[in-house]
BASETOR-939086 format. One record per residue (C-alpha): residue in one letter; y, z, x. Coordinates in steps of 0.1 Angstrom, whole numbers, plus 5000, padded with zeros to 4 digits. Layout:
N
AYZX;...
END
This chain:
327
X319812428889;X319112408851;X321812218833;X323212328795;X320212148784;X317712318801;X319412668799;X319212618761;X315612528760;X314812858781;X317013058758;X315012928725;X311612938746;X312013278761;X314113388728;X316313638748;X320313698740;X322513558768;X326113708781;X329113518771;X331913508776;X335513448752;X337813168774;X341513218767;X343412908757;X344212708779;X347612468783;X346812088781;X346711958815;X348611598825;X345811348830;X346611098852;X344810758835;X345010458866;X345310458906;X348510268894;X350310578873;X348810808908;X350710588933;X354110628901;X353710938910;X354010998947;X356310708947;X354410468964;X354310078964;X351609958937;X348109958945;X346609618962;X343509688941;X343709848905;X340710018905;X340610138940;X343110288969;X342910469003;X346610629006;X348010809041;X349311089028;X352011089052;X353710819026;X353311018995;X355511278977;X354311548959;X354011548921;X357111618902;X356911988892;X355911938851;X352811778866;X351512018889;X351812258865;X348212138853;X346711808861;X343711608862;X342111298873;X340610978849;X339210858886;X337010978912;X339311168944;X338111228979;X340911348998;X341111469038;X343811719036;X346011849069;X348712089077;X349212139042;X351212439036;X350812519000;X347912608978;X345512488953;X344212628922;X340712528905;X339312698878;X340013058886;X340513068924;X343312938945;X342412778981;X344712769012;X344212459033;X343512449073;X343212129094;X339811959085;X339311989045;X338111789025;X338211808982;X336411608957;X337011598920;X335311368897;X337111248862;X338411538838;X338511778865;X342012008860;X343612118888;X346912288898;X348512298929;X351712538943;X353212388974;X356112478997;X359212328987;X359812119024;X356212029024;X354611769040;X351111689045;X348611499065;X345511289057;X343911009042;X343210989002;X340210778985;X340510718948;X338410478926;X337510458892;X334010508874;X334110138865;X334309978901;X331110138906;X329610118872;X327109838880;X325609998912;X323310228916;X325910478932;X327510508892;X323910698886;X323810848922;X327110968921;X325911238897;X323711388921;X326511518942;X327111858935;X330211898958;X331711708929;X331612038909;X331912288934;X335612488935;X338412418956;X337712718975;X334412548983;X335712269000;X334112089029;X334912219066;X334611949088;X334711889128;X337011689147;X334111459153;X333711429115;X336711399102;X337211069123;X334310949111;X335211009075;X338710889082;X337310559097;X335210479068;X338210519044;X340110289066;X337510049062;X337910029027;X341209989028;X340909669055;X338209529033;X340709468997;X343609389015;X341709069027;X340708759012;X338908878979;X335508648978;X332308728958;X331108998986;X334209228986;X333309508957;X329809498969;X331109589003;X333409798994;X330810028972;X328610039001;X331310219019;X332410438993;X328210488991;X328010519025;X331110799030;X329511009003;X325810969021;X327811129051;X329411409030;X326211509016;X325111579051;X328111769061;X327711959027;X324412089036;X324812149075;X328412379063;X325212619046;X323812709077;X327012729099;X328812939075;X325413179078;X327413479079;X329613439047;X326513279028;X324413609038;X327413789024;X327113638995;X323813658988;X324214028991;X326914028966;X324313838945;X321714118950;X323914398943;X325514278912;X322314158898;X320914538906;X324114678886;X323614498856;X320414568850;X320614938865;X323615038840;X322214918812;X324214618808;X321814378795;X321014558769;X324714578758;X325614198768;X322214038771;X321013878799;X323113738827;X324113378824;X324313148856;X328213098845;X328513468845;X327113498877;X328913268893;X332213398879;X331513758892;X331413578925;X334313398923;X331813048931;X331012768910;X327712778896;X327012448914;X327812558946;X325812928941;X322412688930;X322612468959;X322912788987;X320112998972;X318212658969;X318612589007;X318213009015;X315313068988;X314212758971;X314712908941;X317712838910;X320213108902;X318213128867;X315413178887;X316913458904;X318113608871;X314613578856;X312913708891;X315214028886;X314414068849;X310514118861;X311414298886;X313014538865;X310214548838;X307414618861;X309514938874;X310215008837;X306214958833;X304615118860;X306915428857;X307515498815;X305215518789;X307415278766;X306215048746;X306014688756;X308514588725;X310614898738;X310514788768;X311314418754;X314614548737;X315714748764;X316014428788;X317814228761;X314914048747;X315214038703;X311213958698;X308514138723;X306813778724;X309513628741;X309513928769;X305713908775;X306013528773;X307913518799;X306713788818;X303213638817;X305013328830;X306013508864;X303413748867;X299813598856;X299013858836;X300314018800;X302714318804;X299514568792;X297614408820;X300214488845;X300514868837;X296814908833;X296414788871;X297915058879;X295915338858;
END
């Protein structure tokens, strides 16, 4: 999926205006700085290793209220979570836990949670900071898992048979830096961590095709609002769908959207956007006698040489070309 980068070349290249959006203010969220001030909070002993720590989350205790307000991370999370009987909020979009559910949140993520008021909860808790890993390759690797972005909602389902896999390799770090520290232990310790999200990745992808059903649905969804905006004239009035506004209407993290049409279509959510666009102009072409700049200002486009720019991208040939085929 493009990034901000690439978006904003496509926008300068392609020259067409682009929805956006107005975010309301937001209250400053409490950012929790070490593994040491995490274990403060759950009142739990000190961590054996500063910069890393697997935590049963049978011995913690849930944040004091001020802090779960609005809180996030300066330290990588992976968290198994079980028989946890409140809920959490992420972005927009609040996610109610069952047996088997695993979250991930990398550094400066904000998150809120609203839990019951005799809970208690079940699992196993990895947390280690950006700078254990910083001289590996995993620091750069690390980047390339999107599950780090996705939304709570979006969470991993996992098996029985997975979850005791996942829960043994978090175990195993935990054996490894409570003994004898020698010249091998952070090297082993990373290959783990490397190793647990090499495993995640897999259950990532294999959760696209056994949730078929609900990704169908919302690839539907997709369909259908794309249709509507273009349709009613909304692009003309708000400029052409962003993948953040996409992903909004859909209640989805545009990670999480680029990564199931990838795997469905092999194709981006800006791809999809575009592929509608054309779609859209050829009807518009083949059916009106409009001008190619009308035609260029009606889909949102401010110069004509952008639309047949990019319409000669998709297509092969100039708008003109296209409507004359069909004379």
């Amino acid at each position: 999926m493009p990034n901000r980068k690439t978006a904003s070349r496509d926008v300068f290249r392609f020259g067409y205006k682009q929805n956006t959006r107005v975010k309301k203010p937001s209250t400053t969220p409490y950012l929790i700085h070490s593994v040491s001030e995490l274990h403060r909070l759950l009142n739990i002993p000190k961590p054996e290793h500063p910069l890393v720590s697997v935590i049963n989350l049978n011995d913690t205790h849930c944040f004091p209220q001020d802090v779960m307000k609005s809180f996030c991370y300066n330290f990588y999370s992976i968290c198994i979570k079980k028989d946890f009987k409140g809920k959490m909020k992420y972005g927009q979009s609040y996610y109610d836990f069952d047996d088997g559910v695993m979250t991930f949140f990398s550094p400066g993520q904000v998150i809120s949670t609203v839990t019951a008021d005799d809970q208690v909860c079940e699992g196993w808790w990895l947390v280690f900071h950006a700078d254990f890993v910083r001289n590996y390759p995993l620091a750069r690797n690390i980047r390339n898992y999107g599950y780090f972005s996705y939304a709570v909602h979006e969470a991993l389902h996992m098996s029985e048979k997975e979850e005791t896999l996942v829960t043994g390799i978090m175990q195993n770090i935990a054996k490894e830096y409570r003994s004898v520290i020698d010249g091998f232990s952070q090297d082993v310790i990373v290959s783990h961590i490397d190793l647990l999200l090499t495993y995640c990745n897999r259950f990532y992808n294999r959760q696209f095709i056994t949730r078929k059903s609900a990704n169908t649905d919302l690839l539907i969804r997709l369909e259908t609002l794309l249709a509507d905006y273009f349709d009613r004239g909304k692009v003309q009035e708000l400029g052409l769908p962003t993948v953040q506004y996409i992903s909004e209407e859909l209640s989805i993290s545009p990670n999480y959207l680029s990564d199931l049409l990838r795997l469905h279509t092999g194709q981006s959510t800006q791809q999809h956007i575009h592929n509608k666009l054309i779609e859209k102009a050829q009807e518009i072409l083949t059916t009106t006698s409009l001008s190619v700049s009308e035609i260029a200002y009606q889909l949102g486009f401010e110069y004509p040489q952008s639309f047949s720019k990019l319409f000669k991208s998709k297509v092969n040939v100039s708008p003109l070309e296209f409507r004359h085929s069909f004379n």
